[in-house]
C-alpha positions in Angstrom: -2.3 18.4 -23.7 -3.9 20.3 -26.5 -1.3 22.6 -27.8 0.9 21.8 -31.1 4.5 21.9 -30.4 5.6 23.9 -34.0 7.6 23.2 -36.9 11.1 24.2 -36.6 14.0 24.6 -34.2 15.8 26.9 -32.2 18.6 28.7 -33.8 21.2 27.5 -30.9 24.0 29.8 -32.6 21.8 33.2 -32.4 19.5 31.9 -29.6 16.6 34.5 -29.7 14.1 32.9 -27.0 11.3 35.1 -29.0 11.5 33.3 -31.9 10.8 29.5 -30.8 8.8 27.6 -33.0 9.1 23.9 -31.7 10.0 22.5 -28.3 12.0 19.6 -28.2 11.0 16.4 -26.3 7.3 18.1 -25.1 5.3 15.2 -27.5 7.1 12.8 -25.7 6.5 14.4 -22.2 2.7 15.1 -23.4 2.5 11.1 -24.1 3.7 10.1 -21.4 1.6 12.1 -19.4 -1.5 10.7 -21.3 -0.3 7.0 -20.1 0.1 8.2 -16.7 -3.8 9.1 -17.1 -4.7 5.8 -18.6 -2.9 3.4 -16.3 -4.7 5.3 -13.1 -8.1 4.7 -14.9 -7.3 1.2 -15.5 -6.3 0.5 -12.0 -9.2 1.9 -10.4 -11.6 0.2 -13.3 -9.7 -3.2 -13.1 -10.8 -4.5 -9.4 -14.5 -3.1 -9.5 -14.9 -6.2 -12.9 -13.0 -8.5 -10.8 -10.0 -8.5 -13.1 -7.7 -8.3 -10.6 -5.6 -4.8 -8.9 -2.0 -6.2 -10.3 0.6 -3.6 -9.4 -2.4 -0.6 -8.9 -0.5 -0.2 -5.3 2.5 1.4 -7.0 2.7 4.6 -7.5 2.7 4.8 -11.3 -0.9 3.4 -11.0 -2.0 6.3 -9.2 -0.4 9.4 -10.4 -3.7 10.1 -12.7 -4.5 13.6 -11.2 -0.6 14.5 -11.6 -0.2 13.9 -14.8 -3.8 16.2 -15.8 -1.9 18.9 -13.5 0.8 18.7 -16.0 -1.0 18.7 -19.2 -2.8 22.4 -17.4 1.3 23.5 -16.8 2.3 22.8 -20.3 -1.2 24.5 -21.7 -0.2 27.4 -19.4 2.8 27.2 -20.8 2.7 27.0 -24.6 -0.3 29.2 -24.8 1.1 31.7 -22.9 4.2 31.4 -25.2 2.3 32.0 -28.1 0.2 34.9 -26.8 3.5 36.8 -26.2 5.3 36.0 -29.0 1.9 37.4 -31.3 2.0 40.5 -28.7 5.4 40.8 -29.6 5.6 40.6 -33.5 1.9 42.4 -34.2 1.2 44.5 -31.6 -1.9 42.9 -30.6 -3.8 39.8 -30.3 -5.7 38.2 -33.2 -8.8 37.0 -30.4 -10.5 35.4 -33.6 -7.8 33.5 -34.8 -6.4 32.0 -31.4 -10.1 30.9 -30.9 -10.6 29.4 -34.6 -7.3 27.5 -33.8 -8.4 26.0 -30.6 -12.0 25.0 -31.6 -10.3 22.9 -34.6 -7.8 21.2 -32.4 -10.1 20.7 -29.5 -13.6 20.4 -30.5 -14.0 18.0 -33.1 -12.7 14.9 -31.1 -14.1 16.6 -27.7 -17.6 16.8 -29.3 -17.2 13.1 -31.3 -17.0 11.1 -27.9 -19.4 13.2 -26.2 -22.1 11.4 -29.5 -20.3 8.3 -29.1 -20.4 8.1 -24.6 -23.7 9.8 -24.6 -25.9 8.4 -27.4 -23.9 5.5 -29.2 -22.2 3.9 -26.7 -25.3 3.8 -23.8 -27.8 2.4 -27.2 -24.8 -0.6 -27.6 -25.0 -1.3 -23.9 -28.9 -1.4 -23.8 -28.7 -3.2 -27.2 -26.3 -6.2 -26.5 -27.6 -6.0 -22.6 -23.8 -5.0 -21.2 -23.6 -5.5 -17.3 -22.9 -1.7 -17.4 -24.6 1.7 -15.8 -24.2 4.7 -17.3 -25.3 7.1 -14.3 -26.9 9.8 -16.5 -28.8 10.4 -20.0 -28.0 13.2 -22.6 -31.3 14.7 -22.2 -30.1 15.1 -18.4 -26.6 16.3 -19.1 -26.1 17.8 -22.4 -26.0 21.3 -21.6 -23.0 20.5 -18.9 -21.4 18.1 -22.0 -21.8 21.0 -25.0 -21.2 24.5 -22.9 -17.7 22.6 -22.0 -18.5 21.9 -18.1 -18.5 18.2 -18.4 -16.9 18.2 -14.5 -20.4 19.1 -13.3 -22.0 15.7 -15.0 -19.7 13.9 -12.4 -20.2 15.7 -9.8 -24.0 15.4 -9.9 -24.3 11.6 -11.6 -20.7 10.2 -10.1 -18.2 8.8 -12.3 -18.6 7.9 -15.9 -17.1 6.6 -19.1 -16.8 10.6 -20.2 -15.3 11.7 -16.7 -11.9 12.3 -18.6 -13.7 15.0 -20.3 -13.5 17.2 -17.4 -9.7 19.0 -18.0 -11.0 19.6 -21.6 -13.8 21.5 -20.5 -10.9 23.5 -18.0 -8.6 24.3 -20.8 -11.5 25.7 -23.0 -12.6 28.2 -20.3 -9.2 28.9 -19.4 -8.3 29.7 -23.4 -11.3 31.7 -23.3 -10.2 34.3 -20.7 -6.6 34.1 -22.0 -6.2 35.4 -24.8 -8.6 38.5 -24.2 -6.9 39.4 -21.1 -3.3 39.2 -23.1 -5.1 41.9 -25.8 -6.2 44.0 -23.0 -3.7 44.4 -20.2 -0.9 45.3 -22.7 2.0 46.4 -20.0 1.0 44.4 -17.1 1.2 40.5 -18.2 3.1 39.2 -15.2 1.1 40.9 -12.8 -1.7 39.4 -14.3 -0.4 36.0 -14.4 0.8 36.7 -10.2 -2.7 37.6 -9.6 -4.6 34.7 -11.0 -2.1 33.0 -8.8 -2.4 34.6 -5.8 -6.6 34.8 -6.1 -6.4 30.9 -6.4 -4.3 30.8 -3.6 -6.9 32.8 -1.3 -9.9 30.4 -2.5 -7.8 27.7 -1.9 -7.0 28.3 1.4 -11.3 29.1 2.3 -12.3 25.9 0.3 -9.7 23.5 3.0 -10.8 25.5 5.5 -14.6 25.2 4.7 -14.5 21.9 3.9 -17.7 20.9 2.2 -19.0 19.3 -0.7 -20.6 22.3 -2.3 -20.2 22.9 -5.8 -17.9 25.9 -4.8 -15.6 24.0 -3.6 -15.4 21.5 -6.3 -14.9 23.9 -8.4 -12.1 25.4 -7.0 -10.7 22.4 -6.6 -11.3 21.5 -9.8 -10.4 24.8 -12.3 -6.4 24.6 -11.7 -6.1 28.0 -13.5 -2.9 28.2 -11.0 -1.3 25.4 -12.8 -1.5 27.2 -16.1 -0.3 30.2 -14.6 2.3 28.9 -13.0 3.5 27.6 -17.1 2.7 31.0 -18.3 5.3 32.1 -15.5 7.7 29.9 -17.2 6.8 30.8 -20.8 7.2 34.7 -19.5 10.8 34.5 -18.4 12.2 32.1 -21.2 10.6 34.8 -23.4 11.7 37.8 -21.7 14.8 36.6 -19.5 15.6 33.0 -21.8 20.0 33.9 -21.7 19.3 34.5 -17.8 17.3 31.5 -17.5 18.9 28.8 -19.1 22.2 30.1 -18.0 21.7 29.9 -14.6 23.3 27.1 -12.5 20.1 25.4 -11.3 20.1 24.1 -15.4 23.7 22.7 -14.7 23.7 18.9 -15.4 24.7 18.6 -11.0 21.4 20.6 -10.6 19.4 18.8 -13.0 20.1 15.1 -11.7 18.8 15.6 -8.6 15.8 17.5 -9.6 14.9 15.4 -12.3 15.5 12.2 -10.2 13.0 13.8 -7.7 10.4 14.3 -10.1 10.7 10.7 -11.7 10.9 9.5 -8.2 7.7 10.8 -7.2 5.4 9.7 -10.5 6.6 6.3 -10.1 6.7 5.8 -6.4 5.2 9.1 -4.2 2.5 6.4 -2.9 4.9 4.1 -1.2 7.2 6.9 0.2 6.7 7.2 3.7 9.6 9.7 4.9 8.2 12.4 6.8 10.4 15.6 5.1 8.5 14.0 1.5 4.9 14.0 3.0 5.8 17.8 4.1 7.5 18.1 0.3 5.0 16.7 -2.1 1.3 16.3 0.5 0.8 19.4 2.2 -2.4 20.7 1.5 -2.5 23.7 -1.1 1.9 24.5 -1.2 2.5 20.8 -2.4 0.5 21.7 -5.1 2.8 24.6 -6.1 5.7 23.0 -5.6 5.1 20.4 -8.1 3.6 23.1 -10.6 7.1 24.3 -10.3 8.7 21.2 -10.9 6.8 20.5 -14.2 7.6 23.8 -15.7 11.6 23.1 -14.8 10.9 19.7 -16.4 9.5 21.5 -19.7 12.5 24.2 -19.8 15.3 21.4 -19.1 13.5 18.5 -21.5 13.0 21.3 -24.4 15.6 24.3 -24.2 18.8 22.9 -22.1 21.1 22.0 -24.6 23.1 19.8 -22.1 20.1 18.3 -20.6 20.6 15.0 -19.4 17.2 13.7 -21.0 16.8 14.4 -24.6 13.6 12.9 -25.6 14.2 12.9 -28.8 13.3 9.7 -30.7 11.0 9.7 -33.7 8.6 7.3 -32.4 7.6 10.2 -29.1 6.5 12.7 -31.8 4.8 10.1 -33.0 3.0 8.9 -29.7 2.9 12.7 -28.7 1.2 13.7 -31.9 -1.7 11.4 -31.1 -1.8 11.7 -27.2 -5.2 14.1 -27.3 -6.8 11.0 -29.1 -5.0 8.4 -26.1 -6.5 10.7 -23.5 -9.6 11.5 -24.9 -10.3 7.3 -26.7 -8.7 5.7 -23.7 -11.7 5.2 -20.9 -14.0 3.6 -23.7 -11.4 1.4 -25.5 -10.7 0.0 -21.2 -14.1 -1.0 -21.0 -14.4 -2.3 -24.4 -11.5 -4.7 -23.3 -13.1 -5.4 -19.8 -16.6 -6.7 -21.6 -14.5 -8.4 -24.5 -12.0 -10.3 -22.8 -13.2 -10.1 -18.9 -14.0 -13.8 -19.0 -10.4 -15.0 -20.8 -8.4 -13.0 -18.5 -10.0 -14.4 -15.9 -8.4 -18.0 -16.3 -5.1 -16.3 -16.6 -2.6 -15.9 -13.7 -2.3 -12.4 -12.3 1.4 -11.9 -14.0 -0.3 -13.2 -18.1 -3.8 -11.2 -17.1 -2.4 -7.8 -16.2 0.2 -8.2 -19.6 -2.4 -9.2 -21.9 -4.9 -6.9 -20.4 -2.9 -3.6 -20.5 -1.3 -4.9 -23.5 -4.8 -4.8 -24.8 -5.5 -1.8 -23.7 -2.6 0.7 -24.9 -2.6 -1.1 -28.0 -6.0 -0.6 -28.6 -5.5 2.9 -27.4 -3.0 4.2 -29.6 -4.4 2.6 -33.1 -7.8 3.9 -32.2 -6.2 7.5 -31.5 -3.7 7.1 -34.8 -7.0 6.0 -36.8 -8.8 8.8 -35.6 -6.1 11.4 -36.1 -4.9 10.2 -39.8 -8.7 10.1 -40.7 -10.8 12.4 -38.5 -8.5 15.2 -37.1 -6.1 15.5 -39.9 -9.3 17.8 -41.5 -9.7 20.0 -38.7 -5.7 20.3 -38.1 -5.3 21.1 -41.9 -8.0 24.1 -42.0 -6.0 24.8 -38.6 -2.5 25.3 -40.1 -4.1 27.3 -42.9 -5.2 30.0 -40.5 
């Protein structure tokens, strides 16, 4: 979600999968990912203000928690691709300067909503008397909000306008482990990766199995360090075995239209499928998860390094949407509700078809020239002291 994709392309002639500075088509994946998150929100948010559900029964409406899965396999992944190719080309890992680069991508906006859904938004709601209840206060919840556990303010106060914030404060605990471990265990990187995988697995399998609502089990429900492993699996054999890999036949085009098909398929319409052999597929407890983590990372290697991949991805406007999709994701929940107390009683004469056009209209729109204002004025600073490093 967080990661920059780079600034030049693969040398297709003398392919040298150690060398890869930009990944086609991953802005457009990350942005799409980002509107997966926003149309779940809206759906849930829409009926509780009367608005109306629209189409929230579809599947597409409901795929929030898979598309934040996929943002953790493509962190896994680019990070992980980074780290290795630093490893490869210095001999070591600059700790410093991979966490320099990820405080100014990540914490200026993260810390900027956290003022505005904590102290400026709450004072507007109080001020203008809004028909809205922020569960908590900063002075109650600051210390979850600034040491990056915001996941912990909805599990103690319930859902929020900030509850988004939640996979931010994931990532940042996950780059903080990551890159010292990748200075450390020098030989041994795959068995690492394996073991994170294989610990999560066991933790996994006790939290079903205990079944509570403790806050161990939300959090290991909650820290998906699998799903970036599982990318960093990914970004460790295009590194290491990338002619094997994107050789093999599961990358021919016979492979990849039924694969891909499945994975479109099931963001758009896993909800309403009722077969039995795609419950067992895609909803058993703990594998499922796996299963899809797998998925995405064959998504990421087909969409950005198959060069007879059947989606491309490549359109001007997706680097454009992709380049802003932190601000979509991170702007999105406020900008809803903003709509909801501006327009709630106009788009409630409409008909259901007009309201949900004009209210997600609204919405995205809203959305992305919030996210391009904030990124042309506000992040460009950070992302400019960012490239200089």
């Amino acid at each position: 979600m967080l990661i920059s994709t780079a600034k030049f392309e693969l040398n297709k002639k003398n392919t040298d999968y150690k060398s890869i500075a930009y990944f086609n088509g991953l802005n457009a994946l990350r942005f799409f990912a980002a509107l997966l998150v926003l149309l779940h929100h809206n759906a849930v948010i829409r009926p509780k203000y009367g608005i109306g559900e629209g189409f929230g029964w579809l599947g597409i409406f409901r795929d929030g928690g898979y598309a934040v899965s996929f943002f953790f396999v493509l962190s896994g992944f680019l990070i992980t691709y980074i780290l290795l190719k630093e490893k490869d080309k210095t001999q070591t890992i600059s700790i410093k300067r991979f966490y320099l680069k990820r405080i100014l991508r990540i914490w200026p906006l993260y810390y900027l909503l956290i003022i505005l859904g904590s102290i400026i938004i709450p004072f507007l709601i109080s001020y203008f008397d809004i028909d809205y209840q922020i569960p908590y206060t900063f002075h109650e919840t600051w210390y979850y909000f600034i040491f990056f556990l915001p996941g912990l303010v909805t599990f103690y106060y319930g859902h929020h306008i900030l509850e988004p914030l939640w996979s931010i404060g994931v990532e940042e605990i996950f780059y903080l482990l990551w890159a010292p471990l990748f200075k450390f265990i020098k030989k041994h990187i795959l068995l690492l990766i394996l073991s994170i995988i294989i610990i999560k697995i066991i933790l996994s399998i006790i939290s079903f199995y205990w079944d509570d609502n403790s806050i161990e089990t939300y959090l290991v429900n909650t820290y998906k360090f699998e799903a970036m492993s599982i990318g960093g699996i990914g970004a460790y054999m295009v590194f290491y075995k990338g002619n094997i890999i994107l050789n093999n036949i599961i990358f021919k085009r016979y492979f990849q239209i039924p694969i891909l098909s499945i994975i479109l398929v099931f963001l758009l319409f896993n909800v309403n499928i009722k077969l039995k052999f795609w419950k067992a597929i895609f909803f058993t407890p703990i594998v499922s998860n796996y299963i899809l983590y797998l998925l995405y990372v064959y998504l990421i290697i087909c969409i950005s390094l198959v060069d007879k991949s059947i989606i491309k991805l490549r359109w001007k406007g997706f680097k454009f949407l992709g380049d802003i999709s932190y601000g979509i994701y991170m702007y999105h929940m406020p900008i809803s509700f903003m709509v909801i107390f501006s327009f709630k009683k106009y788009l409630l004469r409409m008909g259901m078809i007009s309201n949900f056009i004009i209210y997600y209209a609204l919405v995205i729109g809203g959305t992305i020239l919030i996210s391009l204002i904030s990124k042309l004025f506000f992040e460009n600073y950070f992302l400019k002291l960012k490239d200089s490093i």
